[in-house]
C-alpha positions as CSV (number, residue, x, y, z in Angstrom):
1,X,56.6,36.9,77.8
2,X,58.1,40.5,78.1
3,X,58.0,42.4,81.2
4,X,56.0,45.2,79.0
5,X,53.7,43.2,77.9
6,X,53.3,41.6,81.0
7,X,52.9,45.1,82.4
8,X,50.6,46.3,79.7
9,X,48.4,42.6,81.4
10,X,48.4,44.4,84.2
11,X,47.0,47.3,83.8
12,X,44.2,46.1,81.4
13,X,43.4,43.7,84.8
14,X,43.7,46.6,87.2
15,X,41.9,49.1,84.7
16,X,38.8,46.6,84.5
17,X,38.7,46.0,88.1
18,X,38.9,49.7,88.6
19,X,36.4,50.5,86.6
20,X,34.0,47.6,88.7
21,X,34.7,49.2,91.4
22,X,33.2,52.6,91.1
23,X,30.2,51.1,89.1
24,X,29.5,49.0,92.1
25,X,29.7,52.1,94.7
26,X,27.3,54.2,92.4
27,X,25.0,51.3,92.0
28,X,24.2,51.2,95.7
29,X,21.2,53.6,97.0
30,X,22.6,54.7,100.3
31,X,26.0,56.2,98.6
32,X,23.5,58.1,96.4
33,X,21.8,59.4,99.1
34,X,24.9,60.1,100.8
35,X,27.3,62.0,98.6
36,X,24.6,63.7,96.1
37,X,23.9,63.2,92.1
38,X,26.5,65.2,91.3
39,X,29.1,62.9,92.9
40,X,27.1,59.7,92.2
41,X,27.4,60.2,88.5
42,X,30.8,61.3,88.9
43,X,31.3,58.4,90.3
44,X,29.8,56.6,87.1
45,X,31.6,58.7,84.9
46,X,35.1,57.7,86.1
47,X,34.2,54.2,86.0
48,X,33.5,54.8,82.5
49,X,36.9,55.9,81.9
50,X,39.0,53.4,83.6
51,X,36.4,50.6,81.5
52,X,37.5,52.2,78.2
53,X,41.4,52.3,78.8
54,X,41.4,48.9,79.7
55,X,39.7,47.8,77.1
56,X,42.1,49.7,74.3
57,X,45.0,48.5,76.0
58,X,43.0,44.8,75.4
59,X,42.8,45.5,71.9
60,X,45.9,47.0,71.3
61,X,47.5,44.2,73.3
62,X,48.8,41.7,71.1
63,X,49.5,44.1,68.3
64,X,47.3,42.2,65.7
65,X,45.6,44.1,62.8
66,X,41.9,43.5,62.1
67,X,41.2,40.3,61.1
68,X,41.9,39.0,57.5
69,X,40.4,36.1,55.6
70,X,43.5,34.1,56.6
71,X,42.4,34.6,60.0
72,X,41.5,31.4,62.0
73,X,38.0,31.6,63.8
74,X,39.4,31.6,67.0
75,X,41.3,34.0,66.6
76,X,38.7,36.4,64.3
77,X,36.5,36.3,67.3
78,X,38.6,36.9,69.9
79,X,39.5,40.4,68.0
80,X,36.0,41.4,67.7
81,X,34.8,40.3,71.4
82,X,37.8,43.0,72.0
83,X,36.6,46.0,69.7
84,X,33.2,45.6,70.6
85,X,33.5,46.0,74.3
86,X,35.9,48.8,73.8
87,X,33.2,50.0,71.1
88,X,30.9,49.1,74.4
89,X,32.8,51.0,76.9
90,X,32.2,54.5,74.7
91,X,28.9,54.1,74.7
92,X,28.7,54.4,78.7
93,X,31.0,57.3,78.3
94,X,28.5,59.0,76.5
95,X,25.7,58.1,78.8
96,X,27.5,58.7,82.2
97,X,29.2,62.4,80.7
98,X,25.5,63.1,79.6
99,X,23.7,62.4,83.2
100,X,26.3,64.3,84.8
101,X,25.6,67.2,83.0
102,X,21.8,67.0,83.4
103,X,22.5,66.2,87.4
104,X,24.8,69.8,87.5
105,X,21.3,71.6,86.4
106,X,20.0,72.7,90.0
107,X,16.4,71.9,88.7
108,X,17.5,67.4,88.3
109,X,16.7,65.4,90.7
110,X,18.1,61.9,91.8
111,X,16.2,60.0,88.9
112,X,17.5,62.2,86.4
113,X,21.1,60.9,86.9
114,X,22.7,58.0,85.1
115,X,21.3,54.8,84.0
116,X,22.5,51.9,82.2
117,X,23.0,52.5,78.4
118,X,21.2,50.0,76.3
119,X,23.4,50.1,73.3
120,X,26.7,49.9,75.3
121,X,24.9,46.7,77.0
122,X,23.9,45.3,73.9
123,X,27.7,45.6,72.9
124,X,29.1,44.0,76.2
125,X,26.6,40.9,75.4
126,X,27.7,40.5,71.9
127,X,31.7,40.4,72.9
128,X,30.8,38.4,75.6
129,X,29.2,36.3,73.3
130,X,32.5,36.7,70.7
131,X,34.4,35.4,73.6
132,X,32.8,32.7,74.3
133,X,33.4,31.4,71.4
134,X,37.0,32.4,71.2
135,X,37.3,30.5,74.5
136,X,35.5,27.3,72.9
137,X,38.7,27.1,70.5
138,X,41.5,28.7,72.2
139,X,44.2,26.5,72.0
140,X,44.6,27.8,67.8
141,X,44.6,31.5,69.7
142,X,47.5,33.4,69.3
143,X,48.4,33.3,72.5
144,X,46.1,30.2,74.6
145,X,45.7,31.7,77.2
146,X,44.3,34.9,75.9
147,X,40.7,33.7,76.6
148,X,40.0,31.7,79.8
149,X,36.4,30.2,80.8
150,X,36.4,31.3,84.2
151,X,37.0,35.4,82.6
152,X,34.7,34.5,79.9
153,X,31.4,33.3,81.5
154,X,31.9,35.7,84.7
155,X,32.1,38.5,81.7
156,X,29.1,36.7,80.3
157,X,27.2,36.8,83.3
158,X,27.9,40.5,84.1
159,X,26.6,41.5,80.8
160,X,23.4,39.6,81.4
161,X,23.3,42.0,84.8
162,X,24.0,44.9,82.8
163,X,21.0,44.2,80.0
164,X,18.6,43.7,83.0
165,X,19.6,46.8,84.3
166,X,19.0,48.7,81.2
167,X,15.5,47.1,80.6
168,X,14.8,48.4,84.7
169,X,16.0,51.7,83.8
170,X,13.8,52.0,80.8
171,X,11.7,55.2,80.9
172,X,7.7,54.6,80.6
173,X,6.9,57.0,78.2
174,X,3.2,58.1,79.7
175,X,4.6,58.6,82.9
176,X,7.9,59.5,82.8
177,X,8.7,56.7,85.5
178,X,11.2,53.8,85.2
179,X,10.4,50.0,84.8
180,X,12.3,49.2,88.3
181,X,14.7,51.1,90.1
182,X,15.6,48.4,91.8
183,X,16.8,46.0,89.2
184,X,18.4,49.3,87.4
185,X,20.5,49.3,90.2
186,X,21.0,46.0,91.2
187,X,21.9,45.0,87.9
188,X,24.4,47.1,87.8
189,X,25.9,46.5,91.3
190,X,25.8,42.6,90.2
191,X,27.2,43.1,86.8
192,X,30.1,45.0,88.0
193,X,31.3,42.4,90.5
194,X,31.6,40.0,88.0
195,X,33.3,41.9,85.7
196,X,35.7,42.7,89.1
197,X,36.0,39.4,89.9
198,X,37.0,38.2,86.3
199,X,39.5,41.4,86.3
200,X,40.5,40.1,89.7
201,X,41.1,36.3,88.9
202,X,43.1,37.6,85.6
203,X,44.9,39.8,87.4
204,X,46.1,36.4,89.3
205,X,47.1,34.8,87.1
206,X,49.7,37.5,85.6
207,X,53.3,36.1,86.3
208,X,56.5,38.0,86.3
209,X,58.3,34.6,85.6
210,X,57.2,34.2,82.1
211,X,53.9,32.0,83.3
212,X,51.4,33.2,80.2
213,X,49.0,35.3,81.8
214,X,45.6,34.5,81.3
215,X,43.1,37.7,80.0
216,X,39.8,37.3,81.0
């Protein structure tokens, strides 16, 4: 293994970790409270951001072209688990720029700000999903260690957070109120420290010896 692309390894680990981080701190109600919507949703929106450079540099990492019919299956899903995250990881981009904005109008309140997008969850299920699968197969990947079950199922798990926190933070028509506040948050708060602790444990496993690292 290269030093670059070992160093490349890191900084998809650190820029998913990162990225758990703030979603974590803007999750939890007292730091809301605390530092304001303005600032909570900041929070949010910078998350966003280090979420969708790690993931480009995840699917830029190996320097493979979209998948051709030569492709093996391993390797075809391992690809797409990668674009659609990063696809994913726009999505909440979107969201989070959009709820700061509202939360800067002086007439928002601490509902109005962010809450978990239900298209960029859907997409963090399905390449959850893709990886999964990649993982089932991995030693015909192009590199084995690309995809490892720890990474894989604590990704899974996080996006099964995230989709409970987008169904809480569903908007009742009638009333204008949300399902649950409390699993909008907590599904994010949850969600995020599993995708920190997969960053975490792939982060680990990152050797400047040549060891294959291991890309959760």
């Amino acid at each position: 293994m290269t030093r670059d692309r070992i160093i490349r390894l890191r900084r998809e680990a650190w820029g998913f970790a990162t990225g758990s981080v703030f979603f974590a701190v803007g999750a939890v109600p007292q730091y809301a409270e605390a530092v304001g919507p303005v600032t909570t949703n900041l929070t949010f929106v910078v998350g966003a951001v280090f979420f969708t450079l790690a993931a480009l540099i995840q699917l830029a990492l190996s320097g493979r072209q979209p998948p051709r019919r030569s492709t093996n299956p391993a390797d075809r899903a391992d690809w797409w688990a990668a674009a659609v995250q990063f696809v994913g990881t726009l999505c909440f981009n979107v969201s989070t720029t959009e709820a700061l904005v509202t939360v800067m109008d002086t007439d928002s309140h601490l509902s109005d700000g962010w809450r978990p997008d239900a298209f960029g969850s859907v997409c963090f299920l399905v390449a959850s999903g893709l990886a999964v699968v990649a993982t089932r197969d991995r030693h015909t990947l192009w590199d084995k260690h690309a995809r490892m079950w720890h990474g894989t199922w604590l990704n899974m798990v996080g996006s099964v957070f995230f989709a409970l926190s987008a169904v809480g933070a569903y908007t009742l028509p009638a009333s204008g109120d949300l399902v649950s506040l409390f699993w909008a948050n907590l599904g994010t708060f949850l969600g995020a420290l599993c995708f920190l602790a997969a960053a975490l444990l792939s982060r680990r496993s990152i050797h400047t010896g040549g060891t294959p690292a291991a890309v959760s």
